[in-house]
C-alpha positions, 0 to 999 in steps of 0.5 A: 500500500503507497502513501497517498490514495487519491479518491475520484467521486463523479457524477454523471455529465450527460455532456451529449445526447445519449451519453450514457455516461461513458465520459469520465475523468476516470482515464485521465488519472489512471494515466496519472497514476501509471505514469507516477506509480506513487498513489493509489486511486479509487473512483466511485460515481455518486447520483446524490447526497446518500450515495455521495456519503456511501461512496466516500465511505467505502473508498476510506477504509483503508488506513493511507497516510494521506488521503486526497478528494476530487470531487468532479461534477455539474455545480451552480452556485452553491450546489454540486449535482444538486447536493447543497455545498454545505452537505458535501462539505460537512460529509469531508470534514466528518471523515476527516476526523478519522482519515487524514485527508490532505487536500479537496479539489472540486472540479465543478463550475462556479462552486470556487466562488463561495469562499467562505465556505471553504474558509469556514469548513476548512477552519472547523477542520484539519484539511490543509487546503481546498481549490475550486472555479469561479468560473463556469469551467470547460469540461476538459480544461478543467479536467487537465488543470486537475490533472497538474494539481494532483500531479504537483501536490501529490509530490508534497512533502510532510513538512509542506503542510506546515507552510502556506508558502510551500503549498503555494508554491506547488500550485504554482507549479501546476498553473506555470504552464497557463496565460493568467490572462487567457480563458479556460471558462466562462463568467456568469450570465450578463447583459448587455447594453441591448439587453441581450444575455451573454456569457463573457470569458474569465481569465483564469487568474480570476477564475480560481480559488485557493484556500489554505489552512497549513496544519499546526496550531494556530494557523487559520484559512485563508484565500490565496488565490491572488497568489497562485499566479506570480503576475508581478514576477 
């Protein structure tokens, strides 16, 4: 058994017409993990809240050092495949009391505009850190950015937790490849002068969300975001 254990929980896209889910991040990170060899990964897919807590709960059983959560699904708002954030994160942080589960990245759309939610279920929590979209994301950008996050903080070493500015660093490094100023998704719904609605691009230095909280005492959350590009450098 390796150190890491890297746990997928998906639901259903329905991207196209007679989907029949067949498209899944699933490929993606059992090339991750061939490639790597250093994490074991578990993927289970989840239709609601009950299900969603059945899957965590079988892919937690084992005892791994650490654990990391993707959570890849549809999100509006403050909700994730129609399971309000506040369930889902209160389901993460009720494991993390038993599994030392690391860091949560949620590869949903503009569910990484509720800060204060990751703010304050990080705080009440020993999760160290959470990242998310503000945007409402491509599907395969976002899936490709997951897949450098993962690639990067799995390599993370225990005293890295302790630092935010070690954590960051790492998600620098996944995002160093990417034009802070190009797209990878788009803002919410606007209108125009005409009054017609339209969906504006947002770069992606303002369409992702970092919270940090590095472990030991009397560390608290923090949004990081503005740090994860080095624009100014």
């Amino acid at each position: 058994m390796k150190k890491n254990a890297l746990i997928i929980l998906e639901a259903p896209w329905d991207l196209r017409k007679n989907d029949q889910n067949v498209v899944s991040v699933l490929p993606f990170f059992q090339g991750l993990e061939r490639l790597s060899g250093d994490f074991d990964l578990y993927h289970s897919q989840f239709y609601e809240a009950e299900s969603f807590k059945m899957a965590l709960d079988q892919l937690t059983k084992l005892d791994y050092k650490q654990y990391y959560i993707y959570i890849a699904s549809h999100g509006d708002g403050k909700r994730l495949q129609k399971i309000k954030l506040d369930n889902i994160l209160s389901k993460i942080n009720d494991k993390a009391q038993h599994k030392n589960i690391v860091g949560v990245v949620i590869g949903a759309c503009l569910v990484g505009r509720n800060t204060t939610h990751f703010e304050t279920y990080a705080e009440s929590s020993s999760i160290v850190w959470k990242f998310g979209y503000k945007c409402a994301v491509n599907w395969l950008d976002g899936t490709l950015l997951d897949l450098k996050i993962f690639d990067s903080l799995l390599n993370a070493k225990k005293n890295d937790f302790s630092k935010a500015s070690k954590i960051i660093r790492k998600f620098r490094e996944a995002v160093s490849l990417y034009d802070p100023n190009q797209s990878i998704g788009t803002d919410v719904t606007k209108i125009d002068d005409a009054g017609k609605e339209y969906e504006p691009d947002m770069a992606i230095k303002d369409s992702l969300t970092l919270v940090i909280q590095p472990k030991g005492q009397g560390h608290k959350a923090k949004n990081y975001s503005s740090d994860l590009f080095d624009i100014d450098g």
